[in-house]
MARNU-685412 format. One line per 2 residues: for each residue x, y, z of N, C-alpha, C, O, CB. Coordinates in Angstrom, 1 decimal. Last residue first. Glycine has a CB too. Example, Ala and Ser with C-alpha at 12.3 -4.5 7.8 and 13.67 -1.06 7.14 Angstrom:
12.8:-2.2:7.1:13.7:-1.1:7.1:12.9:0.0:7.9:13.4:1.1:8.0:14.1:-0.6:5.7  13.2:-5.7:7.8:12.3:-4.5:7.8:13.2:-3.3:7.8:14.2:-3.3:8.5:11.3:-4.5:9.0
END
This chain:
25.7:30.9:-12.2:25.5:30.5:-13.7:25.9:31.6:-14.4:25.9:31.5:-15.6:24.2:30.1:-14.1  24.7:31.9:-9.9:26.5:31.5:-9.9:26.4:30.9:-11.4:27.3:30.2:-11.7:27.2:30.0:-8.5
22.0:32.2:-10.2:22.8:33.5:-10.1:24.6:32.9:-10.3:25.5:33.6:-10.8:22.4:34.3:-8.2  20.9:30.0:-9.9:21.1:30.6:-11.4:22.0:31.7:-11.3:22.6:32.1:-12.3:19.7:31.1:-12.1
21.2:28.9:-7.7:22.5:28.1:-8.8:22.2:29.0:-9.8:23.0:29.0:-10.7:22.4:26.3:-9.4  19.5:30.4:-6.2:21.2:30.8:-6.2:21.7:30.1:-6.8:23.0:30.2:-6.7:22.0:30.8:-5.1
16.9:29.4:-6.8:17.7:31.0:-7.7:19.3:31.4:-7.4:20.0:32.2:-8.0:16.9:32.5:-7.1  17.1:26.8:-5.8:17.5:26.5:-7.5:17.6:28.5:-7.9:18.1:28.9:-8.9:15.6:25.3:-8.7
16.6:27.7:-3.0:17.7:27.0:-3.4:18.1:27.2:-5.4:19.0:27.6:-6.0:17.5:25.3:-2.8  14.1:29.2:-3.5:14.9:29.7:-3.2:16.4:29.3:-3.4:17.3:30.0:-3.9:14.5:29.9:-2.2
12.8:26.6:-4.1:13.0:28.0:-5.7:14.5:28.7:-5.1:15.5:28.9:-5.6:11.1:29.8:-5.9  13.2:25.0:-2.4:13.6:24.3:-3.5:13.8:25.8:-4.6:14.7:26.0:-5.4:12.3:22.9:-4.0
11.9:26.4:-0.3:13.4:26.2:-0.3:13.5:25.9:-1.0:14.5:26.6:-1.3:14.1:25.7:0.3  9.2:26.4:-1.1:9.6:27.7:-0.8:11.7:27.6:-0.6:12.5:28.5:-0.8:8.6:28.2:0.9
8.4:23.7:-1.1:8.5:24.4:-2.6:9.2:25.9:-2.3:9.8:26.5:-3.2:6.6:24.7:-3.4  8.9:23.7:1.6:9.9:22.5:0.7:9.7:23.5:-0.6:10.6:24.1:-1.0:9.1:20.5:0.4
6.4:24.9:2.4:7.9:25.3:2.8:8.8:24.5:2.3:9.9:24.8:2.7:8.2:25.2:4.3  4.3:23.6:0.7:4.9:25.2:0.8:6.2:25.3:1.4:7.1:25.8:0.7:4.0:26.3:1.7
4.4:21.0:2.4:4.8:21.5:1.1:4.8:22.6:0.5:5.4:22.5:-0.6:4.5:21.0:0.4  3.5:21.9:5.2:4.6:21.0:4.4:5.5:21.6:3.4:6.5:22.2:3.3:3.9:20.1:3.7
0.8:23.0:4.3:2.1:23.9:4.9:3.6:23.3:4.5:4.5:23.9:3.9:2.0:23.8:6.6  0.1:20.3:3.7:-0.4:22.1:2.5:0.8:22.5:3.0:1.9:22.5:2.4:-2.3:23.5:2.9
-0.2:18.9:6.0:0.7:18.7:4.6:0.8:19.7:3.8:1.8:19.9:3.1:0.2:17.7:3.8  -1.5:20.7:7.6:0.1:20.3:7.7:0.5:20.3:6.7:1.2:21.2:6.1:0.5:19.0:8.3
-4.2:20.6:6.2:-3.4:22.0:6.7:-1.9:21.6:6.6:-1.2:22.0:5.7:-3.8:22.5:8.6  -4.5:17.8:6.4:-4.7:18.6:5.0:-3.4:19.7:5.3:-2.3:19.7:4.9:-6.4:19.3:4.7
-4.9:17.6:9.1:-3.7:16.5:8.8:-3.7:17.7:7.1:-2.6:18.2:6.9:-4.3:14.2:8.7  -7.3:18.9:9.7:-6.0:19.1:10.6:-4.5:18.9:9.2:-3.6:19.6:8.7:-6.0:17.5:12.1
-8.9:17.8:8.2:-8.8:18.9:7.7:-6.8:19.3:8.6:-5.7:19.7:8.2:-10.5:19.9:8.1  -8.5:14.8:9.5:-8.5:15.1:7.7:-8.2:16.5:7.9:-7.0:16.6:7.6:-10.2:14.7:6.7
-9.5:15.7:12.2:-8.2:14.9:11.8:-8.0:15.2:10.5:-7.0:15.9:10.3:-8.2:13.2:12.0  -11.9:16.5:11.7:-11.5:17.7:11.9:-9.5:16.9:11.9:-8.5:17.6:11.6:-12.4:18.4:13.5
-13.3:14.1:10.8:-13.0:15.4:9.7:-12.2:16.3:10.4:-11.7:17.1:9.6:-14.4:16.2:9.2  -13.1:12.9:13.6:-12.3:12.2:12.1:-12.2:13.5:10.6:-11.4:13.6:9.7:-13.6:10.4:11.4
-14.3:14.3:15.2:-13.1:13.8:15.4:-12.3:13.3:13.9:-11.1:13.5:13.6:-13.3:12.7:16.5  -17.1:13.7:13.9:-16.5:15.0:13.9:-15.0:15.1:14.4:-14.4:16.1:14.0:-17.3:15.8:14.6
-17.1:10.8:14.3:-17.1:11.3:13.1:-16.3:12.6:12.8:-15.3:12.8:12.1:-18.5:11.5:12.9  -17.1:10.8:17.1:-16.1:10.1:16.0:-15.8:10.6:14.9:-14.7:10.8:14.4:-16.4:8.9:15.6
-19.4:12.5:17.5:-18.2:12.6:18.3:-17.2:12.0:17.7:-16.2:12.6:17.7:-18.4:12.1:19.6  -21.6:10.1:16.6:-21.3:11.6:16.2:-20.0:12.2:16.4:-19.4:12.6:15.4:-22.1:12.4:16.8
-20.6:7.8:18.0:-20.5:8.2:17.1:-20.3:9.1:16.2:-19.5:9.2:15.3:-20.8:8.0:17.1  -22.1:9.1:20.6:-20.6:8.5:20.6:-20.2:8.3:19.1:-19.1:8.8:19.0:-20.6:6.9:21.3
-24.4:9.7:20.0:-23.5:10.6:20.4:-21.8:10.5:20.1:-20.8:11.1:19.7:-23.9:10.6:21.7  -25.4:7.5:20.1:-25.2:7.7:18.8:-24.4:9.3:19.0:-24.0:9.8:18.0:-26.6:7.5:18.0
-25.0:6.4:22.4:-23.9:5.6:21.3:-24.0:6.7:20.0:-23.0:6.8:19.2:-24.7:3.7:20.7  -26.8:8.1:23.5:-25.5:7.8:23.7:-24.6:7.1:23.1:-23.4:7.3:23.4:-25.5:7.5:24.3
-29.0:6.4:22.1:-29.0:8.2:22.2:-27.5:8.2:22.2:-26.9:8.1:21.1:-29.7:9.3:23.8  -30.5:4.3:20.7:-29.3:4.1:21.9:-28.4:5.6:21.6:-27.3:5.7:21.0:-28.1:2.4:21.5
-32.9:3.9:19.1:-32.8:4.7:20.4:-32.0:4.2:21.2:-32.4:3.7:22.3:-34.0:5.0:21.1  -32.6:2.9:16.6:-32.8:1.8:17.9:-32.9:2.5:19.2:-32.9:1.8:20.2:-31.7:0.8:18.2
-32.4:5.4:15.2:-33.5:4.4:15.3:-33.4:3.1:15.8:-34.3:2.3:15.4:-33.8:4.3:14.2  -29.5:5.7:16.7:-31.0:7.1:16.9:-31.8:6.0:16.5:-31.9:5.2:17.4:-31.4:8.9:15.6
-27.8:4.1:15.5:-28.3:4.2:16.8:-29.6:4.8:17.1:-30.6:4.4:17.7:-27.5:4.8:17.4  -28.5:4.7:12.6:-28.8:3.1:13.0:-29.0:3.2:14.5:-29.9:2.6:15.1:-27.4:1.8:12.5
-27.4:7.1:12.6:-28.5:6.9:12.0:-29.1:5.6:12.6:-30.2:5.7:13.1:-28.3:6.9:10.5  -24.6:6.3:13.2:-25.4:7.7:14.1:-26.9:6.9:13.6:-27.5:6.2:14.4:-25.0:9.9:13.4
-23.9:4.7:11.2:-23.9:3.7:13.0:-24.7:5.2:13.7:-25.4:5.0:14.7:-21.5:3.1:14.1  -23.8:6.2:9.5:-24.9:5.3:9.2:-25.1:4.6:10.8:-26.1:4.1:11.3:-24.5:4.2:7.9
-21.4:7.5:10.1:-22.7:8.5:9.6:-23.6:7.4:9.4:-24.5:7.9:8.9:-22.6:9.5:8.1  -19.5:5.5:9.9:-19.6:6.7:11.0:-21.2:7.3:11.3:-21.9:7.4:12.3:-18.5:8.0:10.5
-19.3:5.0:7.4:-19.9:4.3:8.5:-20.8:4.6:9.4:-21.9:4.3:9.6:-19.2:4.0:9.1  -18.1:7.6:5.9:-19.9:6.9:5.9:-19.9:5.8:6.5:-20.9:5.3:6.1:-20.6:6.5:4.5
-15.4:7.9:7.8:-17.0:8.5:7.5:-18.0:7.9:7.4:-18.8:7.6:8.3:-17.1:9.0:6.4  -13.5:5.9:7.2:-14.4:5.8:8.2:-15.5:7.0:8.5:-16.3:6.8:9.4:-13.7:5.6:9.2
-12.1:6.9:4.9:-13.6:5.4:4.5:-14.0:5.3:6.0:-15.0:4.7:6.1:-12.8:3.1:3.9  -10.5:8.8:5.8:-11.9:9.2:4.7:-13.2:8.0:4.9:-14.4:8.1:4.9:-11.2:9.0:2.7
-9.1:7.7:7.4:-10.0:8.2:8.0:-11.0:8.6:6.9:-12.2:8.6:7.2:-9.5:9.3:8.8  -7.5:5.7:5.3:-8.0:5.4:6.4:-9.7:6.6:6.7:-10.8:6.3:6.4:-6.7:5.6:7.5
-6.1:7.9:3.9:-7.6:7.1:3.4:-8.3:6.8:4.2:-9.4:7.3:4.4:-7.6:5.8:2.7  -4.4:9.0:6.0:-6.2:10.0:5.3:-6.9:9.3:4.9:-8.1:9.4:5.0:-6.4:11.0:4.0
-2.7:6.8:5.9:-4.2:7.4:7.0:-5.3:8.4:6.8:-6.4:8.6:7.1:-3.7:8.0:8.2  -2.2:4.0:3.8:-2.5:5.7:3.8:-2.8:5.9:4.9:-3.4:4.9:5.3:-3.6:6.5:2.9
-2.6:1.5:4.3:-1.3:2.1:4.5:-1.7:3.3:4.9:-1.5:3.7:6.1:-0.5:2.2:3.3  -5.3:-0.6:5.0:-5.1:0.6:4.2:-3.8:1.4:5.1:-4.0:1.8:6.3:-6.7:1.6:4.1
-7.0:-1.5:6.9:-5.4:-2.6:5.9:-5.4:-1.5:5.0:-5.7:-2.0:3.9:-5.7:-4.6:4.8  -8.9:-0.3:8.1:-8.0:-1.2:8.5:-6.3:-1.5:7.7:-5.1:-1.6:7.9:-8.8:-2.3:8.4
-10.7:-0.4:5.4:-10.2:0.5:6.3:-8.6:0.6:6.9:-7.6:1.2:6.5:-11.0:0.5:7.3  -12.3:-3.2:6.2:-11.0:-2.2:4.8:-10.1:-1.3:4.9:-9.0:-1.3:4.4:-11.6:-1.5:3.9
-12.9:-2.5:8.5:-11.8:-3.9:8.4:-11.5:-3.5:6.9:-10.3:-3.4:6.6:-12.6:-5.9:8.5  -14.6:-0.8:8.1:-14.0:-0.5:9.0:-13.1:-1.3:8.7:-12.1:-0.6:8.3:-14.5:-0.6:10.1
-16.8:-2.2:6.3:-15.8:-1.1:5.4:-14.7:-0.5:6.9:-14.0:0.4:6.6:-17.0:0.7:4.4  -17.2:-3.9:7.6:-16.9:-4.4:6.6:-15.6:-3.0:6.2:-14.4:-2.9:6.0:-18.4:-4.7:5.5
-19.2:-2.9:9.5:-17.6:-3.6:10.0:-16.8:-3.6:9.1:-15.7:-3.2:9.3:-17.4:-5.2:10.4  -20.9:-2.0:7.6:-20.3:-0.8:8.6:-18.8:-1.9:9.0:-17.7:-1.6:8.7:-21.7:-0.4:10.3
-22.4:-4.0:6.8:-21.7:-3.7:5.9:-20.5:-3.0:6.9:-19.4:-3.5:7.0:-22.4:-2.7:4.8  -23.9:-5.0:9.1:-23.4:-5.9:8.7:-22.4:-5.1:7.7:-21.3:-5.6:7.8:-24.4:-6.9:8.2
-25.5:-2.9:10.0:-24.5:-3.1:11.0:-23.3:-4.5:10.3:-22.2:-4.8:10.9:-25.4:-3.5:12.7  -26.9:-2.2:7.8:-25.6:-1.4:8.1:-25.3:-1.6:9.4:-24.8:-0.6:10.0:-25.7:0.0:7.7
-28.6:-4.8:8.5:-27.3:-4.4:7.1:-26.8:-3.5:7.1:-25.9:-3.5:6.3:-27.6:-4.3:5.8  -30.3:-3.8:10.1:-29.3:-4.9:10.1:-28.4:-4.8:9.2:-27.2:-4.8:9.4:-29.8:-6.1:10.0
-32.4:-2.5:8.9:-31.6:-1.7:9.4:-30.0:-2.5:9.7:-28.9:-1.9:9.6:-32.3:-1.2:10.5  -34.1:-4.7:8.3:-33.6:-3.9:7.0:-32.2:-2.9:7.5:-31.3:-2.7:6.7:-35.0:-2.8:6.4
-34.3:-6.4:10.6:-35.3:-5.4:10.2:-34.0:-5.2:9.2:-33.0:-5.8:9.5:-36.0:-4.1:11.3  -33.2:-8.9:12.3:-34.6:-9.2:11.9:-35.4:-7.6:11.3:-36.6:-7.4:11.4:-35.3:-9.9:13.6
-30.6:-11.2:12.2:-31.3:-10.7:10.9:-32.6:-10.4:11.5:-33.5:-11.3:11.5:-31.5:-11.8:9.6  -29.0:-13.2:12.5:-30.1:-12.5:13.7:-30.8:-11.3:12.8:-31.6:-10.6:13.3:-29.2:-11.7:15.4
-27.8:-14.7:10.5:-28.0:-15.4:11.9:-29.6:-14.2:12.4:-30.8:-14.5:12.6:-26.1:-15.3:13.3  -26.9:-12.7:9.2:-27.8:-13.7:8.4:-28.8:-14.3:9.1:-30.0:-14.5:8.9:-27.1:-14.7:7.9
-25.1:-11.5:11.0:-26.3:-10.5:10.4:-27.1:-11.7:9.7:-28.3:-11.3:9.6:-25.6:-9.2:9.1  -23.7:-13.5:11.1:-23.9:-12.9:12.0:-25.2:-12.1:12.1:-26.1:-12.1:12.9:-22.8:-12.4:12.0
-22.6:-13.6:8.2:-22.9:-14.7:9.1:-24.1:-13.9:10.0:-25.3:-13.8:9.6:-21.3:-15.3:10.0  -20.7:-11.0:8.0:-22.5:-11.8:7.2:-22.9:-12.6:8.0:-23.9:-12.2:8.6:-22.5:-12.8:5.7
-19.0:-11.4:9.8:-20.2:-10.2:9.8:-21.3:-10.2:9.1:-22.4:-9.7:9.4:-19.8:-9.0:9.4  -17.6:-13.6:8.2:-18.0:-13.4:10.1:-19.5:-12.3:10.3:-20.6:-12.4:10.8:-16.2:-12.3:11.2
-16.9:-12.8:6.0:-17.7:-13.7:6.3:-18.4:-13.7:8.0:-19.5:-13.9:8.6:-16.9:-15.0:5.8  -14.9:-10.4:7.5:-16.2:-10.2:6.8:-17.7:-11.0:6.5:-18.8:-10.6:6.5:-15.8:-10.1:6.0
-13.2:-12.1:8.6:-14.1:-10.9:9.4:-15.0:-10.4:9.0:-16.0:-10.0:9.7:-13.7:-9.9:9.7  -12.5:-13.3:6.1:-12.6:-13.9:7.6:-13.2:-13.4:8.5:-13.7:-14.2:9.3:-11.7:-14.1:8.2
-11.0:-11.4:4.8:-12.1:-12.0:3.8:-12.8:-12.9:5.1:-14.0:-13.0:4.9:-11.5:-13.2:2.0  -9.2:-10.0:6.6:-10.1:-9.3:6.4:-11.2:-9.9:5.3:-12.1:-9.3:4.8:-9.5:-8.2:6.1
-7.4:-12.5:6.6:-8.2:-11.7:8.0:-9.6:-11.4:7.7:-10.6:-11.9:8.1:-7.6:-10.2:8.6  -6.4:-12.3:4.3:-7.6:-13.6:4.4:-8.2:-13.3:5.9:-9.3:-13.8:6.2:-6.9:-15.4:4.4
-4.0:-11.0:4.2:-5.7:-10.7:3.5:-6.7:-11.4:4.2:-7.8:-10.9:4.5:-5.9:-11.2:1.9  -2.4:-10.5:7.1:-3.0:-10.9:5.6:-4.2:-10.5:5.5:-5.1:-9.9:6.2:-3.1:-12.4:5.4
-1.0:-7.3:8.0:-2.1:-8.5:8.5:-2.2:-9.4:7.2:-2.0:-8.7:6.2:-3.9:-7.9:9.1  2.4:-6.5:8.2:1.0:-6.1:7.5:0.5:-7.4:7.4:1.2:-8.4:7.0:0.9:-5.3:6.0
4.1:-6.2:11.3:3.9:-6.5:9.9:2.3:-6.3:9.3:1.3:-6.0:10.0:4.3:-8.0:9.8  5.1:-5.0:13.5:5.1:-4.3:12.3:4.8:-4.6:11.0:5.0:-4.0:9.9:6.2:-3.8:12.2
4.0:-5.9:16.1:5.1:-6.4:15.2:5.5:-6.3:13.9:6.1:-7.2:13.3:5.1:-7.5:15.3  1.8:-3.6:16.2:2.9:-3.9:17.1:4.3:-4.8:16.9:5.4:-4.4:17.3:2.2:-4.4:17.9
0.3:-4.5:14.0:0.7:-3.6:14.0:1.7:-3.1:15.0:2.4:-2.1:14.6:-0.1:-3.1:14.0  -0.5:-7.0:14.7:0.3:-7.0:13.6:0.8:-5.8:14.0:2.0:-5.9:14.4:-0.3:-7.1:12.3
-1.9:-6.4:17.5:-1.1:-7.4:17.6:0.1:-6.9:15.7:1.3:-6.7:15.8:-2.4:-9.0:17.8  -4.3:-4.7:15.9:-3.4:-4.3:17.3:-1.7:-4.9:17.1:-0.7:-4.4:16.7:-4.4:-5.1:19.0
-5.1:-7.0:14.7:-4.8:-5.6:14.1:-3.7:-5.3:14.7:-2.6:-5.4:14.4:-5.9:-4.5:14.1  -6.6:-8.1:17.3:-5.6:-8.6:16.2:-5.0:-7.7:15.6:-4.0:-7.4:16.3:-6.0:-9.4:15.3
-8.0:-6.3:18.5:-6.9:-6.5:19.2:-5.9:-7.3:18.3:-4.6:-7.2:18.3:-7.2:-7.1:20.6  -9.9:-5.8:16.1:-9.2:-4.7:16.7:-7.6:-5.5:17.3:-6.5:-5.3:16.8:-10.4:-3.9:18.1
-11.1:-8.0:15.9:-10.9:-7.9:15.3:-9.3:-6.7:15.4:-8.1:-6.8:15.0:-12.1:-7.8:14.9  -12.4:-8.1:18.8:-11.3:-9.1:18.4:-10.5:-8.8:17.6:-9.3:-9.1:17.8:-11.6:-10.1:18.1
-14.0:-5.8:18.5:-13.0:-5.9:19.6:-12.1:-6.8:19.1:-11.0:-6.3:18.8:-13.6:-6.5:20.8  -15.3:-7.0:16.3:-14.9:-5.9:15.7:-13.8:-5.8:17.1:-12.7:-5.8:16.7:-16.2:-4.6:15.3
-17.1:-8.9:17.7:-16.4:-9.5:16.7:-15.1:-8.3:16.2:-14.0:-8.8:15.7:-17.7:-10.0:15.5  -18.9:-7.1:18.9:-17.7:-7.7:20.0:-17.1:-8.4:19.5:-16.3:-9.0:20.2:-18.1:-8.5:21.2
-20.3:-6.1:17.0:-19.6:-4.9:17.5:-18.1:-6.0:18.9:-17.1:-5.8:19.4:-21.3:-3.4:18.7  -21.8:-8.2:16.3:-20.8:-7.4:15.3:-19.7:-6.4:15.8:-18.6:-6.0:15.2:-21.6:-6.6:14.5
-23.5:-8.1:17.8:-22.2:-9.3:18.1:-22.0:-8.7:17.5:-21.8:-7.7:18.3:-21.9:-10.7:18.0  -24.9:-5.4:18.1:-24.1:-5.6:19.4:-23.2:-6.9:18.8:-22.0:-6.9:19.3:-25.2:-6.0:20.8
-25.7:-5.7:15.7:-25.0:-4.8:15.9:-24.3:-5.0:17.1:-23.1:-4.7:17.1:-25.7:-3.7:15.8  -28.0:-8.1:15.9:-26.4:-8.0:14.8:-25.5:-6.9:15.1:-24.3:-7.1:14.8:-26.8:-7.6:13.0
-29.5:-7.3:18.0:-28.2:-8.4:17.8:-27.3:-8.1:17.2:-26.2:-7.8:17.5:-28.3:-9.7:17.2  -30.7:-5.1:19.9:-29.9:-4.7:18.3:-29.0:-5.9:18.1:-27.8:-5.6:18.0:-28.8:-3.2:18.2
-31.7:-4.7:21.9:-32.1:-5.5:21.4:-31.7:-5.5:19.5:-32.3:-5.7:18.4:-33.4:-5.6:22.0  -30.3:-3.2:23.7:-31.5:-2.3:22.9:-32.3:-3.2:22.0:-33.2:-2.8:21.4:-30.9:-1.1:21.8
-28.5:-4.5:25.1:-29.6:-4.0:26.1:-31.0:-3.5:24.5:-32.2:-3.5:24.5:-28.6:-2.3:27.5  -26.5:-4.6:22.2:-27.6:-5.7:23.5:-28.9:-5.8:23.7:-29.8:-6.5:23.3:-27.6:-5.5:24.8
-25.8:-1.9:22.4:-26.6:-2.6:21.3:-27.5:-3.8:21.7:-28.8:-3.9:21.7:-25.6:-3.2:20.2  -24.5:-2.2:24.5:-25.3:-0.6:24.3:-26.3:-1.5:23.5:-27.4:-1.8:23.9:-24.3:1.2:23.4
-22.5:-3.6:24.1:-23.3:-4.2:25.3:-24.4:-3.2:25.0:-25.4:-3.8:25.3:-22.6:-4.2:26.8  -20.9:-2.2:22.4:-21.9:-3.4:21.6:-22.7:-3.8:23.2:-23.7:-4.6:23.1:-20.6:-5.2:20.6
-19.8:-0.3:24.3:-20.5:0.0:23.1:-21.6:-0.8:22.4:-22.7:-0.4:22.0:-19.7:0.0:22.3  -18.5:-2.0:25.7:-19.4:-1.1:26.4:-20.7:-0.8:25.1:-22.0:-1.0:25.0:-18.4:0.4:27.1
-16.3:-2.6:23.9:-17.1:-3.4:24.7:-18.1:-3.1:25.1:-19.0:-4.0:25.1:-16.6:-3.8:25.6  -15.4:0.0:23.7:-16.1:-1.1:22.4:-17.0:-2.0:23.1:-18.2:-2.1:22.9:-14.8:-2.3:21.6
-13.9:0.4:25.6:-15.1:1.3:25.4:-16.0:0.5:24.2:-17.3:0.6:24.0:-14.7:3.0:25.0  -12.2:-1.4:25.4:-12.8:-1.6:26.6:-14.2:-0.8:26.4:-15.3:-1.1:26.8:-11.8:-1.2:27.8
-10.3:-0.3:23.6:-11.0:-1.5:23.8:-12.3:-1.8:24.0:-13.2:-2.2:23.2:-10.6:-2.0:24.7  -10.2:2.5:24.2:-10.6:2.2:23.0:-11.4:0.5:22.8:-12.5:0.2:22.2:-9.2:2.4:22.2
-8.2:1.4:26.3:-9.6:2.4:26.6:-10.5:2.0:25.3:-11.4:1.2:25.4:-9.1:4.4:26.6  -6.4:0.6:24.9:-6.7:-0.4:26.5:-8.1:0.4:26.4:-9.1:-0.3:26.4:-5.5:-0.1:28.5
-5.4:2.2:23.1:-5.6:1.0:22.7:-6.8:0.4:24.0:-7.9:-0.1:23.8:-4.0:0.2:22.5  -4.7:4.2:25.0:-5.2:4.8:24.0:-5.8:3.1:23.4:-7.0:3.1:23.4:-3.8:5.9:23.1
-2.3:2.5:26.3:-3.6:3.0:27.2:-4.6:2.9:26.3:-5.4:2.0:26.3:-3.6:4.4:27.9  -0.4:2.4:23.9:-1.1:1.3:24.6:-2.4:1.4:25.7:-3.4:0.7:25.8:-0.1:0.7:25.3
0.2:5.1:23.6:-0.6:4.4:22.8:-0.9:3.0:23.2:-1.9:2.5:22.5:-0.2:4.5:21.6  0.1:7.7:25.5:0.8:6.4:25.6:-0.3:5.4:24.8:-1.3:5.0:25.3:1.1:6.0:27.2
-1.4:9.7:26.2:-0.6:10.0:24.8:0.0:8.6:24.9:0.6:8.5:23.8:0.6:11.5:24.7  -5.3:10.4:26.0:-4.2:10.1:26.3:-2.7:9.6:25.4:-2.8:9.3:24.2:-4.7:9.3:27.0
-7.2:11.7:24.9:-6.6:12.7:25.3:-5.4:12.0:25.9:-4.5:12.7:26.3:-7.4:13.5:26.2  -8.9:10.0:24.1:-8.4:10.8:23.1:-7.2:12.0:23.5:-6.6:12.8:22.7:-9.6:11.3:22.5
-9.8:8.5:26.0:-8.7:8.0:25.7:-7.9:9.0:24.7:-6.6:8.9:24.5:-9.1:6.7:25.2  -12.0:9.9:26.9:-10.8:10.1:27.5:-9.8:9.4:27.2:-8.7:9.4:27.9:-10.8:10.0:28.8
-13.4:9.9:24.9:-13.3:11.1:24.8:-11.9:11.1:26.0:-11.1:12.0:26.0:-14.8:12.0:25.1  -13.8:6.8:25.0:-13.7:7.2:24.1:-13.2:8.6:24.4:-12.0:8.6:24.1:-14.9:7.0:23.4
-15.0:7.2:27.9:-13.8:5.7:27.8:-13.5:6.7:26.5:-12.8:7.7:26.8:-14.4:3.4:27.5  -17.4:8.1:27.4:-16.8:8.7:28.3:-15.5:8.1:28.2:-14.7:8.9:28.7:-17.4:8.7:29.5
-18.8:6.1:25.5:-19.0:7.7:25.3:-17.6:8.1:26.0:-16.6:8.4:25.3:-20.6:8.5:26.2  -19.0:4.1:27.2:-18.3:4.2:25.8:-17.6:5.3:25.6:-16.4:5.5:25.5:-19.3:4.2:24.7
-20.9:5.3:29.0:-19.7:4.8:29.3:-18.6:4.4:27.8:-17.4:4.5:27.8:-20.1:3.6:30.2  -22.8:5.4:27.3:-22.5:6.6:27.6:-20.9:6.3:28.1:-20.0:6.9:27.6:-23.5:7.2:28.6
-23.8:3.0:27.0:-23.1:3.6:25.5:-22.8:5.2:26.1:-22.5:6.1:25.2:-24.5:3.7:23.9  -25.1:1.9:28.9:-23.5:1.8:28.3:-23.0:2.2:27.3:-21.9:1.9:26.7:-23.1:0.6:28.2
-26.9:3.7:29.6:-25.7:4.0:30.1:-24.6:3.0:29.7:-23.5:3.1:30.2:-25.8:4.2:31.4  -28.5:3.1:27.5:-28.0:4.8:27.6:-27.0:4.4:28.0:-26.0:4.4:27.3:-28.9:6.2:28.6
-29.0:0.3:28.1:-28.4:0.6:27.0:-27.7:1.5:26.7:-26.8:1.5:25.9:-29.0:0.5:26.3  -30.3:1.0:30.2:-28.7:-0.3:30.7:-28.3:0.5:29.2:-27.4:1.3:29.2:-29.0:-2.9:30.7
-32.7:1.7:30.0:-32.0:2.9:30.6:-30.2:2.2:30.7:-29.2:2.8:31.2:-33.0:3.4:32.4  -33.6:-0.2:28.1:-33.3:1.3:27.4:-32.9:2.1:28.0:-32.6:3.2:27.5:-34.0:1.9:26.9
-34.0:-1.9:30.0:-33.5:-2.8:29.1:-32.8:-1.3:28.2:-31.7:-1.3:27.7:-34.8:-4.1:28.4  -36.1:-0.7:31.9:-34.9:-1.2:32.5:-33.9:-1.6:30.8:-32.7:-1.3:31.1:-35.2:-2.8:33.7
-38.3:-0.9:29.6:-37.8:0.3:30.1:-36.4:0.2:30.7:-35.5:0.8:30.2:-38.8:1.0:31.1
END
């Protein structure tokens, strides 16, 4: 019982690190919180006796602050990170392996670290969906409520980013297609 009330509250604290980082605008904080709530996150997994998901989740921190690190010196990570993080996340899942459910804590990094090394950001946020939607599912059946809140809360954060980001660009380009006719009817008129 002690071991499922540690787990609520670190995945609440997640929870709470997560919803207030979203609100902050200095992207190093936004990083510092994000961290730190990770941490909290896989400790959530721990306490619930979810191995693969809790190390996976403090392999995915590291994972993060490297990322972090390229992306700050503007270069693009190699490949071999992401074939390195992945063997890491099998491993790991091989190691503590003990229900069927383990494998979408073993895939879930996988397609996060794909994710990752993807230019686009709509892609980005597209491939972090069905994670998203399997780490809700995988919490609720380890009963870590709060994580899986915390998830949920990502998720819906990430479609409403996609629909957000859609709107702009749609608008975007209406107002470019709206100057380009307007511009190309006054060369027909001096024709």
């Amino acid at each position: 019982m002690a071991e499922f009330i540690i787990s609520q509250v670190m995945g609440g604290i997640a929870l709470i690190l997560v919803v207030i980082s979203v609100f902050l605008k200095n992207k190093t904080h936004f990083f510092l919180f994000q961290t730190i709530a990770n941490i909290f996150y896989a400790l959530s997994f721990v306490f619930a006796d979810a191995m693969v998901a809790g190390i996976n989740s403090f392999i995915s921190c590291i994972r993060v602050v490297i990322l972090f690190f390229y992306e700050k010196m503007e270069k693009q990570p190699p490949l071999y990170l992401l074939v390195v993080f992945s063997a890491i996340y099998l491993t790991i899942g091989a190691v503590f392996y003990t229900d069927a459910y383990d494998f979408i804590t073993m895939i879930t990094p996988i397609v996060f670290t794909i994710a990752m090394f993807m230019k686009n950001m709509q892609l980005v946020r597209i491939l972090m969906i069905p994670p998203n939607i399997l780490l809700v599912l995988f919490a609720i059946l380890h009963q870590v409520y709060t994580t899986a809140i915390l998830d949920a809360f990502e998720t819906c954060s990430i479609v409403v980013a996609i629909i957000s980001f859609a709107i702009t660009n749609k608008k975007q380009r209406s107002t470019v297609e709206i100057s380009d006719n307007s511009g190309g009817g006054e060369e027909d008129n001096k024709n």
